[in-house]
N, C-alpha and C positions, 0 to 999 in steps of 0.2 A: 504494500500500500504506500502509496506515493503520502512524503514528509506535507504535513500540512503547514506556509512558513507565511501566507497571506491572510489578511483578516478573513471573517462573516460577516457581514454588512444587512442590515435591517433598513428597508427602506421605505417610505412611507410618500405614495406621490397622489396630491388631493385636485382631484375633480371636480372643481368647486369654482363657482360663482363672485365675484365682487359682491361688495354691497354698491350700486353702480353710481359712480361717482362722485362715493361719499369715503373720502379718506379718512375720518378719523372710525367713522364703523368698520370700513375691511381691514383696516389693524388689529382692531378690538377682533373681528372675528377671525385675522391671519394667529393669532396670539390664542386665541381657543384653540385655534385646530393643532399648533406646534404641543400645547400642553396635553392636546387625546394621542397625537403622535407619540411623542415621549411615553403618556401614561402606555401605550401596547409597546413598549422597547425599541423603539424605531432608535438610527444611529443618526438618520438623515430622514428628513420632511422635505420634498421638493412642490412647490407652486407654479399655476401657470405663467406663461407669458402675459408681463404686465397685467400683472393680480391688481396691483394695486394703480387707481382706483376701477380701472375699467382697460379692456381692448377698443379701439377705436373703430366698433364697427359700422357705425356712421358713415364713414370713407368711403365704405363699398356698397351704400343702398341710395346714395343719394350725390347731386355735383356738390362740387366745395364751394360752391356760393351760397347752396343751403345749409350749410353745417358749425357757421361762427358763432352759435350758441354753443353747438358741444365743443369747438376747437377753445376757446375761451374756460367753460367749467374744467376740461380737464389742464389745461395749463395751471389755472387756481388749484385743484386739486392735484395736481404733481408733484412728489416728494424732494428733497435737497437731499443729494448722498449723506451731508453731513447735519442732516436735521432732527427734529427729535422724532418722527416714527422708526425713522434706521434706529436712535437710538434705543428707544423701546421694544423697538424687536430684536438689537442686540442684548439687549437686558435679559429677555425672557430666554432667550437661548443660551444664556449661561447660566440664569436660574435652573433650565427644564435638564440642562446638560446635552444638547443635543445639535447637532447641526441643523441650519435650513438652508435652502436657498431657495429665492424669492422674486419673481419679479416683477420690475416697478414701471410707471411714469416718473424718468427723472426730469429734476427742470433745471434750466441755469440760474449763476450768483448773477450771471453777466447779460443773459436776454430774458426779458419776462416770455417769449415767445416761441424759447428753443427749448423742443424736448425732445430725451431719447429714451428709446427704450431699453432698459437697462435691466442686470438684473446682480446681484450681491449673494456671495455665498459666505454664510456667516458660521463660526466655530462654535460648538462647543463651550467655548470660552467667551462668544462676545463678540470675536474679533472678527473686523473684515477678513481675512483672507483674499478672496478675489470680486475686482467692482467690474462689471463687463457690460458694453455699450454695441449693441446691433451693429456690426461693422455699415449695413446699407438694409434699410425699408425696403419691401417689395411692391408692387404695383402700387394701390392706392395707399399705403401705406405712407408714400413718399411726403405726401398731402398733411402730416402727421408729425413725423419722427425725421429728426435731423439725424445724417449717418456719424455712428459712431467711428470710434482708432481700435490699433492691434491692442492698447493696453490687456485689456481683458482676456486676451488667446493664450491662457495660461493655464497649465494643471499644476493643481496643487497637490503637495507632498504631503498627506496628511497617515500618523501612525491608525487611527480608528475606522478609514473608510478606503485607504487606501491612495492612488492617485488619480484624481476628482478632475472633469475638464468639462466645458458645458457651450453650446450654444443654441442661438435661440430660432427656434420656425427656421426660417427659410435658409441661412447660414447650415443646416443642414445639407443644404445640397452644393455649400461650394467646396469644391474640395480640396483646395489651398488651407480652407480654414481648418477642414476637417484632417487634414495632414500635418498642421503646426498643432494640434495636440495628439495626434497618434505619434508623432517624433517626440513626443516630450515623455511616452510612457504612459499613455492613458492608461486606467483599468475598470474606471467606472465612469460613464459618459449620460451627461443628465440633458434633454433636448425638452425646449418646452411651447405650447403650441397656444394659439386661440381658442376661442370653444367653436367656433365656425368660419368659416373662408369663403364666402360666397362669391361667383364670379361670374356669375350671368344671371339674369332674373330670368321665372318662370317662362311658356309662352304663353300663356293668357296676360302676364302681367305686360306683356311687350304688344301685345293684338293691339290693333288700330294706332299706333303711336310712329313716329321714325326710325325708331331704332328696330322695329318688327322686321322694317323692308331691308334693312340689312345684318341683320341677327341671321346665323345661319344654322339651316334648320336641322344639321349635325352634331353640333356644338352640346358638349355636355359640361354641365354643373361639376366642378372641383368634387372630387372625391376626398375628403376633408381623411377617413381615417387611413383609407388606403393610401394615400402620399404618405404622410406620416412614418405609417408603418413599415413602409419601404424604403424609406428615409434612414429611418433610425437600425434597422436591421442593416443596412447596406454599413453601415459604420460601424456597429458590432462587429458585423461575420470581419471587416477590413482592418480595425483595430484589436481585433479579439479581448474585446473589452463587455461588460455587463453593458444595458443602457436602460435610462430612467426616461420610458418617454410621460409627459406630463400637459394633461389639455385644459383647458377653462371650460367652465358650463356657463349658456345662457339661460337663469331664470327667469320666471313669468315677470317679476320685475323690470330685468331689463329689454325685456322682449318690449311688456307693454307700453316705457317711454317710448323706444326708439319710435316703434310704429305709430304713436300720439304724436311726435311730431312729424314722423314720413310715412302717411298712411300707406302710400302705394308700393315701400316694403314688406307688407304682413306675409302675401303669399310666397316673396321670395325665402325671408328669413324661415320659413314654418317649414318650407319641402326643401330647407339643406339638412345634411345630416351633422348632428354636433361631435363633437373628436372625443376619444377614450385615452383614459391613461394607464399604462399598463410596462411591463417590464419584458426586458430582452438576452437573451444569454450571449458568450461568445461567438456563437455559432447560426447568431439571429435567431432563433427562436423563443418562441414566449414563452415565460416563466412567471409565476406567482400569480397574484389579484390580477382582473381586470374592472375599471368601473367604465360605464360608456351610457350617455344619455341621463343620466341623469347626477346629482350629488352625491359624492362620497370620499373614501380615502381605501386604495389599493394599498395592499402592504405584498414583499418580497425580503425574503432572505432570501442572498446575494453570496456565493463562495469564492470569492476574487482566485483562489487558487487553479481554478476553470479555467483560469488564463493562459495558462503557462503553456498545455500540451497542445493547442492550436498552433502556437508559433513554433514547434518544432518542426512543421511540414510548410508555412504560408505566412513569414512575418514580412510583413511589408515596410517595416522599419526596419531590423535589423539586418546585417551585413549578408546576411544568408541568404537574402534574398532580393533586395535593395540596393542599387548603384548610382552611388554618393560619387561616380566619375563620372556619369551623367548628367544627373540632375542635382542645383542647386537653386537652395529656396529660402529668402530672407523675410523675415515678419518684423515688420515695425510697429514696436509694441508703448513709441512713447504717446504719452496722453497730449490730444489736437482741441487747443483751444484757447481763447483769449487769456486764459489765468495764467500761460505760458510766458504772456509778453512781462507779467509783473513779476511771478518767482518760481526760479530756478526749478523747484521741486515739483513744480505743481499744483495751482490751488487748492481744489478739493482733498487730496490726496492728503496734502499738508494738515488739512482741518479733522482730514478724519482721524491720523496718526494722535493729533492733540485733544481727542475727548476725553471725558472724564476715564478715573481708572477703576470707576468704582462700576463701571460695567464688566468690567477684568481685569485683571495683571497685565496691562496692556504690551509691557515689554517680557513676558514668559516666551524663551522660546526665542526672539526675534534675533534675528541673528543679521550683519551687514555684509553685503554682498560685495565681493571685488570687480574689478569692470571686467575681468575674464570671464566671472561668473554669470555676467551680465550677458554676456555675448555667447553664455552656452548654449549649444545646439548638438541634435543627434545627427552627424555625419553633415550632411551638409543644408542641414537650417539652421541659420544664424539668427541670433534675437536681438534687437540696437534696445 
């Protein structure tokens, strides 16, 4: 019997709904569901895409001349990395003992009007670990979310969960992105979704209207769980890593603003199907809970040791199989933005290092890195 020298990993990834676009409620209820995760032994609670306070699905049911109610609420409602609901949920996560990660509407110190979709994997202890910013929005997304930097294309080194790397919807499918964390050693890979993707409206809802006569009458509606699922499989079976896929649900709630304000979305939003969240082994296949359609919390015990006997016949990183004479790949991972032109470090970045400590031992552990260390890479991906 093969030596067991990698964690077990309990994972907990919640299906679950905003309170819609009311931030200080989806806190309060992100901060419930971390303490039922903890209470079943989870090691890690994973959240949709931009939980907090809402997905923007606005974007896709309606033009963006009709939408500067909702683009204005969730701007008001968009969290500061270094604000007090991060801090509160890092609170709780070093109270419950537990990792999350989560993710957000972030906003700027520097434009009331730039937000990204961001999402923060928080320790055990409290501590950021890693803050990661949608490298680019997709379709109407664009209308939305200002594109993120490489900062965030990071896996972390952690003893209880292993090495942790995450990105968000669509960045699944790039595979640059998806290779600057299989070069780093992924082992556990957390991918996190909307609760639905709509991309064409019904054909009743299009009859009589312009866009009927050229809608084509082939054209099918986004398969919201099958992308997904193929998505996220495709980067297990190629990383031979666990994966956490994790979707949002639309409640009656926010079903029934959206369509108060844009009636002539009801039949679109009703006949898409909402995403599942559910887990993946090395070898792509599903493992553990699944939730799909409606609210809950999937849980999976995880054996990261499942990793190892994959890459002895197919590791796409290591030298066995992978040529580092061929291809070479740089990731620019410093943080892009106005805080850059005032300090060296990095605004945000610098704010979050300096919160209180009574969130944790904020220097346990932290160790300073050399500019060689900086510029570490597996064979030839280089990190600035």
């Amino acid at each position: 019997m093969a030596p067991s020298w990698l964690p077990k990993v309990r994972v907990a990834a919640c299906n679950v709904a905003p309170v819609f676009l009311d931030t200080p409620k989806t806190v309060e209820k992100t901060i419930s569901l971390i303490r039922e995760a903890a209470s079943n032994q989870a090691d890690l609670v994973v959240f949709p895409e931009t939980y907090i306070p809402a997905f923007p699905l606005w974007a896709a049911i309606a033009a963006p001349i009709d939408n500067h109610t909702f683009f204005q609420r969730l701007a008001q409602q968009s969290l500061l990395i270094d604000g007090p609901e991060i801090t509160l949920l890092r609170q709780t996560c070093a109270q419950q003992k537990i990792y999350a990660h989560i993710g957000i509407n972030e906003r700027s110190h520097h434009s009331l009007g730039c937000i990204w979709n961001s999402s923060v994997l928080i320790s055990d202890r409290g501590e950021i670990v890693n803050h990661h910013r949608k490298i680019m929005p997709t379709f109407y997304e664009k209308l939305v979310w200002a594109p993120g930097d490489g900062r965030g294309l990071k896996v972390v080194d952690t003893e209880r969960l292993g090495k942790v790397g995450s990105l968000i919807c669509g960045e699944n499918t790039n595979p640059l992105a998806r290779w600057s964390l299989m070069a780093q050693g992924e082992q556990l890979h957390i991918s996190t979704w909307p609760p639905l993707w709509p991309t064409r409206r019904t054909a009743s809802a299009t009859a009589g209207s312009e866009a009927a006569s050229s809608a084509s009458p082939t054209g099918k509606q986004y398969d919201n769980i099958a992308a997904n699922h193929t998505r996220t499989a495709a980067h297990c079976f190629e990383a031979k890593c666990f994966g956490v896929l994790c979707s949002g649900f639309m409640d009656k709630p926010m079903r029934d603003e959206l369509i108060s304000a844009i009636p002539s979305a009801a039949e679109t939003l009703d006949s898409v199907t909402q995403g599942a969240s559910l887990f993946l082994d090395p070898t792509g296949a599903q493992v553990g809970d699944q939730v799909v359609g409606e609210e809950g919390i999937a849980y999976a015990d995880l054996d990261l040791n499942a990793c190892v006997e994959p890459k002895q016949f197919h590791d796409v990183v290591g030298t066995g199989y992978q040529r580092y004479d061929i291809f070479d790949v740089k990731v620019d991972r410093r943080r892009l933005g106005p805080e850059n032109s005032f300090d060296e470090r990095g605004g945000e970045e610098s704010r979050i290092e300096s919160l209180p400590a009574r969130v944790a031992d904020e220097s346990h552990g932290r160790r300073e890195r050399s500019p060689a260390q900086v510029h570490q890479g597996v064979g030839g991906l280089r990190m600035i």
